[in-house]
mmCIF file of the N, C-alpha and C atoms, coordinates in Angstrom:
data_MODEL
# 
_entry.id   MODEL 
# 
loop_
_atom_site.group_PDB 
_atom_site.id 
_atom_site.type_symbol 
_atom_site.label_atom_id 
_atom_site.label_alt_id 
_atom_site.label_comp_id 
_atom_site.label_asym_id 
_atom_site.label_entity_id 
_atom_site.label_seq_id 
_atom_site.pdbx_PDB_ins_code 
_atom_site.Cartn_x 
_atom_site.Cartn_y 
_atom_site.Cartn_z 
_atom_site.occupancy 
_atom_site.B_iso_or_equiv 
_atom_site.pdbx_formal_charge 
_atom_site.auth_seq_id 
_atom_site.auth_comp_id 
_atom_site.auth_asym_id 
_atom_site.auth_atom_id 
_atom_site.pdbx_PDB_model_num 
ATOM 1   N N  . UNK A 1 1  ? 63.621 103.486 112.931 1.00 0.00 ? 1  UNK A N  1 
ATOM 2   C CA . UNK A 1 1  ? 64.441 102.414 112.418 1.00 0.00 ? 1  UNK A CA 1 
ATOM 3   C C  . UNK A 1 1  ? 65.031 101.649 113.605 1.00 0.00 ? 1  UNK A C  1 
ATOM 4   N N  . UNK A 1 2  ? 65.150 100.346 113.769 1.00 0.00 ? 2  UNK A N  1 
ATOM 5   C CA . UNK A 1 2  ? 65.440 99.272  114.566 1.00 0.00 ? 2  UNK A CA 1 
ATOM 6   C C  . UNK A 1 2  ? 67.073 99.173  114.666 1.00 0.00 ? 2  UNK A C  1 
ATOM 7   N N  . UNK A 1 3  ? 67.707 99.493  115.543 1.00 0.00 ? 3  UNK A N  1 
ATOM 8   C CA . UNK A 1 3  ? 68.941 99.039  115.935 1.00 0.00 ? 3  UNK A CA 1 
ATOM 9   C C  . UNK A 1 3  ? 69.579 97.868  115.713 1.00 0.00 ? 3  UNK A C  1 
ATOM 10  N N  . UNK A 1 4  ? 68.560 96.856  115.807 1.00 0.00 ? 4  UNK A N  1 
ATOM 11  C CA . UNK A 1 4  ? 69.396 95.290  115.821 1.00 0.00 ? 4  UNK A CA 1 
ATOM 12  C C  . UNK A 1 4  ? 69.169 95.271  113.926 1.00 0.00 ? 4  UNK A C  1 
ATOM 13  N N  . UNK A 1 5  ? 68.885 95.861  112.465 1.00 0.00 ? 5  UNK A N  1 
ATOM 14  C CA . UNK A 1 5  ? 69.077 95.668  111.571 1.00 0.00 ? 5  UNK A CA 1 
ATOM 15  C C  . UNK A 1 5  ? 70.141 96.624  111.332 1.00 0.00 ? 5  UNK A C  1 
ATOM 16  N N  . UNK A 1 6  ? 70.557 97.165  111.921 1.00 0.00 ? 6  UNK A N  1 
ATOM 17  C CA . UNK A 1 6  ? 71.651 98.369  111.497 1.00 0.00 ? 6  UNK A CA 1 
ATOM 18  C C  . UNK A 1 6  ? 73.362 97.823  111.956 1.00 0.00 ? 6  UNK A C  1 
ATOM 19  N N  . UNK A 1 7  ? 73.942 98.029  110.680 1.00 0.00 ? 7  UNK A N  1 
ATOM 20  C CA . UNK A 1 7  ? 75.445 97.539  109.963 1.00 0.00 ? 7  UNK A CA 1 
ATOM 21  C C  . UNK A 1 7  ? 75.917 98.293  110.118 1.00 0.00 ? 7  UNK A C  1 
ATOM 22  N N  . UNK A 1 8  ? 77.386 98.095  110.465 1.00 0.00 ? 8  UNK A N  1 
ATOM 23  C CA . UNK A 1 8  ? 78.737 99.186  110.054 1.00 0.00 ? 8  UNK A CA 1 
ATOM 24  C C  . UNK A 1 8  ? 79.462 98.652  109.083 1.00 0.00 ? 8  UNK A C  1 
ATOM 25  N N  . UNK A 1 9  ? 79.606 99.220  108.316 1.00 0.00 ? 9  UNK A N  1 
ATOM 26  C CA . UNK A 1 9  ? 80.461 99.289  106.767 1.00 0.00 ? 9  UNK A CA 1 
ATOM 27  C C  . UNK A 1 9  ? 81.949 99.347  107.144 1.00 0.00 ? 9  UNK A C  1 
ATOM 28  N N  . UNK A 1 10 ? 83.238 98.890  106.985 1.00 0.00 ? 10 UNK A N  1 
ATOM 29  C CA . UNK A 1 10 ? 84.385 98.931  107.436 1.00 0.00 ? 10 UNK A CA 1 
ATOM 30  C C  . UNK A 1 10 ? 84.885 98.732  106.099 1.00 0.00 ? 10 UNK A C  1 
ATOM 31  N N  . UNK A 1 11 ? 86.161 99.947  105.781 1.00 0.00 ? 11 UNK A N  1 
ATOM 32  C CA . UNK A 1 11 ? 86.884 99.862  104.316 1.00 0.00 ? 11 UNK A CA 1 
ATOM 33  C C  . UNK A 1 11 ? 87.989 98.829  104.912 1.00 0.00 ? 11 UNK A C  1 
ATOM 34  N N  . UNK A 1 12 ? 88.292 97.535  103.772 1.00 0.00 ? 12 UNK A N  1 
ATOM 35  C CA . UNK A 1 12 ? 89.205 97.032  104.467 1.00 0.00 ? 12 UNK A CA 1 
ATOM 36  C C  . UNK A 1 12 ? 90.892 97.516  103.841 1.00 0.00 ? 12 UNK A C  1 
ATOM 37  N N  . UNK A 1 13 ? 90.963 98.458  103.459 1.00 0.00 ? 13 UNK A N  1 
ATOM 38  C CA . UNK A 1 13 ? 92.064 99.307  103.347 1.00 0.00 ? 13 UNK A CA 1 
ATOM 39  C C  . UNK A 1 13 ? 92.646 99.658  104.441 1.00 0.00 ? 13 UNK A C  1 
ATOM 40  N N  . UNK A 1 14 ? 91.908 100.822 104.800 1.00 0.00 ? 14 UNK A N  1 
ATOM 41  C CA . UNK A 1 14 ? 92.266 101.633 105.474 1.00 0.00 ? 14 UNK A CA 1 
ATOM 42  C C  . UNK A 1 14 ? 91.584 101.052 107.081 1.00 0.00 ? 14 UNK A C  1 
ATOM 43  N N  . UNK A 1 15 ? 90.804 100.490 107.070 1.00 0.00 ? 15 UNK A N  1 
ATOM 44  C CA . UNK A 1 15 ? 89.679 99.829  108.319 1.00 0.00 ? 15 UNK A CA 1 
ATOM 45  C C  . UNK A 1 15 ? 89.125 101.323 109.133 1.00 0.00 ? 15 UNK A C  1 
ATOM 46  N N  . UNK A 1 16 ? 88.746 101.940 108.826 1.00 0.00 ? 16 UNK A N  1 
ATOM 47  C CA . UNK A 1 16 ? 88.015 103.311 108.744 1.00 0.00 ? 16 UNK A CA 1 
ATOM 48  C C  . UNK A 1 16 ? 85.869 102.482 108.773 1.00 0.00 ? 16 UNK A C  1 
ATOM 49  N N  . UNK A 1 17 ? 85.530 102.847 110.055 1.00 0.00 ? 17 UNK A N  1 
ATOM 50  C CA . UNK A 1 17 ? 83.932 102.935 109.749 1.00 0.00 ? 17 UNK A CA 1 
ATOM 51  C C  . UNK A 1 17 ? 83.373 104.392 108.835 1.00 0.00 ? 17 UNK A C  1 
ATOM 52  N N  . UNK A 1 18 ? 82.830 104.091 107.978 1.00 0.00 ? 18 UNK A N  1 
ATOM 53  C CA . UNK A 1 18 ? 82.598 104.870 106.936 1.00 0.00 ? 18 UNK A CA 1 
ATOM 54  C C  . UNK A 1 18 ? 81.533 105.082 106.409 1.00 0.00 ? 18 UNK A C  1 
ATOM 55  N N  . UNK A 1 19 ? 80.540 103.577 106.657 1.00 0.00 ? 19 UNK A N  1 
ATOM 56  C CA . UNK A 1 19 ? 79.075 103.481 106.091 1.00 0.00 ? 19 UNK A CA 1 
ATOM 57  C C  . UNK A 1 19 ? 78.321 102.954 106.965 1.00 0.00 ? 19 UNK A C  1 
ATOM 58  N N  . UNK A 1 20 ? 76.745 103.136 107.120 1.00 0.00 ? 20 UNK A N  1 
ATOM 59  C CA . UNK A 1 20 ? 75.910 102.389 107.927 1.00 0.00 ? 20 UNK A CA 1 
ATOM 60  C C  . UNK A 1 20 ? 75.061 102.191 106.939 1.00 0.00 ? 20 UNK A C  1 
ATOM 61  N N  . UNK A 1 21 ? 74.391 100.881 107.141 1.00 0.00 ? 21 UNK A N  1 
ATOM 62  C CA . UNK A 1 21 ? 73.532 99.980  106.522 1.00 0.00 ? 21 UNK A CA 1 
ATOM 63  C C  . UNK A 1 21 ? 72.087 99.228  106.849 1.00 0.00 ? 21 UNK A C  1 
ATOM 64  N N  . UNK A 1 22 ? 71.572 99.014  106.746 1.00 0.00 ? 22 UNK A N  1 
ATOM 65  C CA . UNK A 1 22 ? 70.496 98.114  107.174 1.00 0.00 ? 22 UNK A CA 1 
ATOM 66  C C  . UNK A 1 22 ? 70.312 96.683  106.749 1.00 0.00 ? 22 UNK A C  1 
ATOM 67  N N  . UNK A 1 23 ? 70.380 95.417  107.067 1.00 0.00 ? 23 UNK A N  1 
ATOM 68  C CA . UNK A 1 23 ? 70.134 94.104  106.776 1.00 0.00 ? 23 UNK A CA 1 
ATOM 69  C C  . UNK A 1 23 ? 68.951 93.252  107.462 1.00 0.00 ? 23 UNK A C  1 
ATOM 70  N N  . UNK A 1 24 ? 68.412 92.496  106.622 1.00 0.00 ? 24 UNK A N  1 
ATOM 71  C CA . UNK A 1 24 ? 67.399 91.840  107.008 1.00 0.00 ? 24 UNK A CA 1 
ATOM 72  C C  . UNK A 1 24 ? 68.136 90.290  107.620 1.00 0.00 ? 24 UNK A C  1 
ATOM 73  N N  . UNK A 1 25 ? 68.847 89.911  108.826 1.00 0.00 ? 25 UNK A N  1 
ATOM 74  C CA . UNK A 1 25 ? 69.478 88.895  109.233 1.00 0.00 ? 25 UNK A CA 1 
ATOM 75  C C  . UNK A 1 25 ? 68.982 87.955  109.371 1.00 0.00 ? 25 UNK A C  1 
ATOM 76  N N  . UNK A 1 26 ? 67.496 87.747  109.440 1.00 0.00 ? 26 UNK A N  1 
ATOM 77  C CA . UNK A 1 26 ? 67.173 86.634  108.876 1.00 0.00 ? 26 UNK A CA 1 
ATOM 78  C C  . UNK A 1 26 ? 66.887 85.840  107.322 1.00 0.00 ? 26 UNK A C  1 
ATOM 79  N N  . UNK A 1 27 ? 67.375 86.593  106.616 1.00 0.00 ? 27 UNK A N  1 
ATOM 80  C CA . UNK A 1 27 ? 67.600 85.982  105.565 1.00 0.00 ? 27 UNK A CA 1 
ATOM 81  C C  . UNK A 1 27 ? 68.887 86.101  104.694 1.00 0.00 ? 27 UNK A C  1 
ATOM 82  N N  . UNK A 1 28 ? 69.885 86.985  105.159 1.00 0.00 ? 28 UNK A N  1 
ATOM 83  C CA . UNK A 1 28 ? 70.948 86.884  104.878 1.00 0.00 ? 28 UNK A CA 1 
ATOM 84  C C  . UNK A 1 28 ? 71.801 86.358  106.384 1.00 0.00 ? 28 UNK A C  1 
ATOM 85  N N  . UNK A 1 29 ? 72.539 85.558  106.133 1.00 0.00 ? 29 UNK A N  1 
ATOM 86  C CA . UNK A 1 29 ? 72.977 85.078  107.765 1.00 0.00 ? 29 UNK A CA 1 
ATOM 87  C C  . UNK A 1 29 ? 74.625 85.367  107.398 1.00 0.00 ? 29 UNK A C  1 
ATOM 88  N N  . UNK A 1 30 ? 75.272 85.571  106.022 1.00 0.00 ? 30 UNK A N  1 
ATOM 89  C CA . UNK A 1 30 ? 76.469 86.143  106.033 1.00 0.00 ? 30 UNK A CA 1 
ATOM 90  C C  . UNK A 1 30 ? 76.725 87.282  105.780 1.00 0.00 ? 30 UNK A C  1 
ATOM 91  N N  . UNK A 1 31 ? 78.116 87.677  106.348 1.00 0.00 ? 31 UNK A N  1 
ATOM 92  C CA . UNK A 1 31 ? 78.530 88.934  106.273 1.00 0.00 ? 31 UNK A CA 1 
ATOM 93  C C  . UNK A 1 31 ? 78.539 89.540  104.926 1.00 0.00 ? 31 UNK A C  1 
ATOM 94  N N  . UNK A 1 32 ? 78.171 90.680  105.060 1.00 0.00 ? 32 UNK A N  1 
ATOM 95  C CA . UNK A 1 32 ? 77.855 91.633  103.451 1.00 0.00 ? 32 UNK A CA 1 
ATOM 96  C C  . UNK A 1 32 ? 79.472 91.913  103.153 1.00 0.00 ? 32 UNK A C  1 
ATOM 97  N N  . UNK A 1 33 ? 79.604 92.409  101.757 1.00 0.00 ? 33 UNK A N  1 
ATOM 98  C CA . UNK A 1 33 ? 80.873 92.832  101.104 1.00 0.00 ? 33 UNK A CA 1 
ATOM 99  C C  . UNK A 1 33 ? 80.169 93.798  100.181 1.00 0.00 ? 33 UNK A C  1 
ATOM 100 N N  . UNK A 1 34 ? 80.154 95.159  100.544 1.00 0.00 ? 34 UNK A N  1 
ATOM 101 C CA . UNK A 1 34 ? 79.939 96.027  98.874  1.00 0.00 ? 34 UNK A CA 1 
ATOM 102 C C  . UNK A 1 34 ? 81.003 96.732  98.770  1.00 0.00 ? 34 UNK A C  1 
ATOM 103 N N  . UNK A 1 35 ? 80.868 97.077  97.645  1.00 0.00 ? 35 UNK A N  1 
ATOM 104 C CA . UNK A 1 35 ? 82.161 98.623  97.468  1.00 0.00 ? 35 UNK A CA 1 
ATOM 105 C C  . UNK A 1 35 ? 81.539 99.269  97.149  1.00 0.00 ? 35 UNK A C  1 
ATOM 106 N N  . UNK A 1 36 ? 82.683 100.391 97.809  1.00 0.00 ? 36 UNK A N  1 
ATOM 107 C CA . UNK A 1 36 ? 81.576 101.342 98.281  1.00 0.00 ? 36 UNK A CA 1 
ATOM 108 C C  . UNK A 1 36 ? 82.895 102.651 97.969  1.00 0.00 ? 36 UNK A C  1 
ATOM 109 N N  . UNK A 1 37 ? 82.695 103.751 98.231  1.00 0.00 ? 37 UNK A N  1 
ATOM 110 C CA . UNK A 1 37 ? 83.451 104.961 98.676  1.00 0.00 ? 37 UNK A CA 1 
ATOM 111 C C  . UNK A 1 37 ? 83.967 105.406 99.696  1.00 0.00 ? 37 UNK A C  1 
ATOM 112 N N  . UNK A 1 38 ? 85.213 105.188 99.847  1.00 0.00 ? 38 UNK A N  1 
ATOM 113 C CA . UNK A 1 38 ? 86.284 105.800 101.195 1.00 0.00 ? 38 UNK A CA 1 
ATOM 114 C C  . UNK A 1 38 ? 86.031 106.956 101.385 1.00 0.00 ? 38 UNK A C  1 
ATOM 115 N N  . UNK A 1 39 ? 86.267 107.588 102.329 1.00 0.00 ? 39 UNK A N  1 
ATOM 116 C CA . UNK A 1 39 ? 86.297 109.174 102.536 1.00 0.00 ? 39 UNK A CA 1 
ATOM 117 C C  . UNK A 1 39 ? 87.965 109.401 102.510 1.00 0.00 ? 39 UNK A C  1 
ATOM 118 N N  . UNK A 1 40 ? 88.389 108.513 103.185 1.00 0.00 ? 40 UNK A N  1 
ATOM 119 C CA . UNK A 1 40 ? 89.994 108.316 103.282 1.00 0.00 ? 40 UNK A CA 1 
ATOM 120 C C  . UNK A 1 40 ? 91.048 108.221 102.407 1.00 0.00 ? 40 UNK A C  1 
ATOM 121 N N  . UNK A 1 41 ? 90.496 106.864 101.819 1.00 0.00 ? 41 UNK A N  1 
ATOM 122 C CA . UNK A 1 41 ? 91.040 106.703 100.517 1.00 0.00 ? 41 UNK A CA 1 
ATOM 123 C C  . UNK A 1 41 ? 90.525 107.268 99.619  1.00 0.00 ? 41 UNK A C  1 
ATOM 124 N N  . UNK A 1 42 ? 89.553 107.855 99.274  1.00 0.00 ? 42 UNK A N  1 
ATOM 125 C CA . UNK A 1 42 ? 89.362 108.721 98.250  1.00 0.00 ? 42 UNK A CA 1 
ATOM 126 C C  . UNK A 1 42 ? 89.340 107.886 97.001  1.00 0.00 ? 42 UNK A C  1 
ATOM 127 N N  . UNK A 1 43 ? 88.781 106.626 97.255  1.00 0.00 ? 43 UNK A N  1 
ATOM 128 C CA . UNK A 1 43 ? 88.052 105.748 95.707  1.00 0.00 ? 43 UNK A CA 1 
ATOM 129 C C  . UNK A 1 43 ? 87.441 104.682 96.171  1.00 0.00 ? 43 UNK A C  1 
ATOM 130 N N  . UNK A 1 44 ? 86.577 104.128 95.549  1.00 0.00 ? 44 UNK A N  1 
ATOM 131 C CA . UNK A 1 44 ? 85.385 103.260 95.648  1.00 0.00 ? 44 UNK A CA 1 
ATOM 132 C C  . UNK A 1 44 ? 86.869 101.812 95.935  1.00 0.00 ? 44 UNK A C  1 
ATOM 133 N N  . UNK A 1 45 ? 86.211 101.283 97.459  1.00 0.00 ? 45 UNK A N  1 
ATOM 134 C CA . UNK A 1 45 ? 86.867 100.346 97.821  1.00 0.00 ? 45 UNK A CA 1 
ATOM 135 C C  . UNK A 1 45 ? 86.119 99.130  98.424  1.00 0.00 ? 45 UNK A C  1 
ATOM 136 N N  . UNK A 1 46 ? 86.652 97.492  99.000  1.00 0.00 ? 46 UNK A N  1 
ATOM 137 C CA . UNK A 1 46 ? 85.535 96.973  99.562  1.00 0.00 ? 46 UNK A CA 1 
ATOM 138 C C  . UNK A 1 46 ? 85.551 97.093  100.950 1.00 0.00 ? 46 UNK A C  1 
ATOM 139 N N  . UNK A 1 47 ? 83.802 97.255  101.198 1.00 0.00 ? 47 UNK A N  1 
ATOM 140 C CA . UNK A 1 47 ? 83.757 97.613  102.271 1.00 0.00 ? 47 UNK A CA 1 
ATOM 141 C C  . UNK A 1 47 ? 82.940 95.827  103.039 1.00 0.00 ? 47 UNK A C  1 
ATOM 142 N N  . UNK A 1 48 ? 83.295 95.978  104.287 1.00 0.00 ? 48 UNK A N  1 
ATOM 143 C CA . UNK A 1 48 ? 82.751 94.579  105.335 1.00 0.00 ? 48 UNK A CA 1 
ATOM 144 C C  . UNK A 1 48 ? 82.284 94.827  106.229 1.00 0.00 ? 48 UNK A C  1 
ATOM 145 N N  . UNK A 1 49 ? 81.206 94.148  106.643 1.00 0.00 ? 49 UNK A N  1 
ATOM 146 C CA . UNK A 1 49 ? 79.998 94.135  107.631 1.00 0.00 ? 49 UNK A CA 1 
ATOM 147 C C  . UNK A 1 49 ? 80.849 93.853  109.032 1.00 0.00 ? 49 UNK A C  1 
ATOM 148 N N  . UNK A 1 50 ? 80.805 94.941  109.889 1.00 0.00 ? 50 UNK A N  1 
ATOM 149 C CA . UNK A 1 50 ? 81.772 94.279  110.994 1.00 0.00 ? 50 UNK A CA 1 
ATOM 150 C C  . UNK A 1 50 ? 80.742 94.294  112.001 1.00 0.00 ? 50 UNK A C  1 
ATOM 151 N N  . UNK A 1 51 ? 81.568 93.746  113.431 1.00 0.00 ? 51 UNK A N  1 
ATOM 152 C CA . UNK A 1 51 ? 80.344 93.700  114.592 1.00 0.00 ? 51 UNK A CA 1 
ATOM 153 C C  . UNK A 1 51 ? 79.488 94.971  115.509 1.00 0.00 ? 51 UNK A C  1 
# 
């Protein structure tokens, strides 16, 4: 798996890296938003594509 498609997931709660991802950046050119599951917070929260 390729490094330059690979995401970090950031809860914006708590701002905890929590998830890694994969994106195809040439066809999505904005930042992702899913919700997802904290480990921290302990409930499905949104998570953001950080750098």
């Amino acid at each position: 798996m390729s490094q330059d498609n690979m995401i970090k997931m950031e809860c914006t709660i708590c701002k905890t890296v929590t998830h890694h991802s994969r994106k195809n950046k040439k066809i999505l050119k904005n930042r992702l938003e899913l919700s997802k599951y904290c480990k921290q917070c302990k409930k499905n929260t949104l998570h953001k594509e950080t750098k």
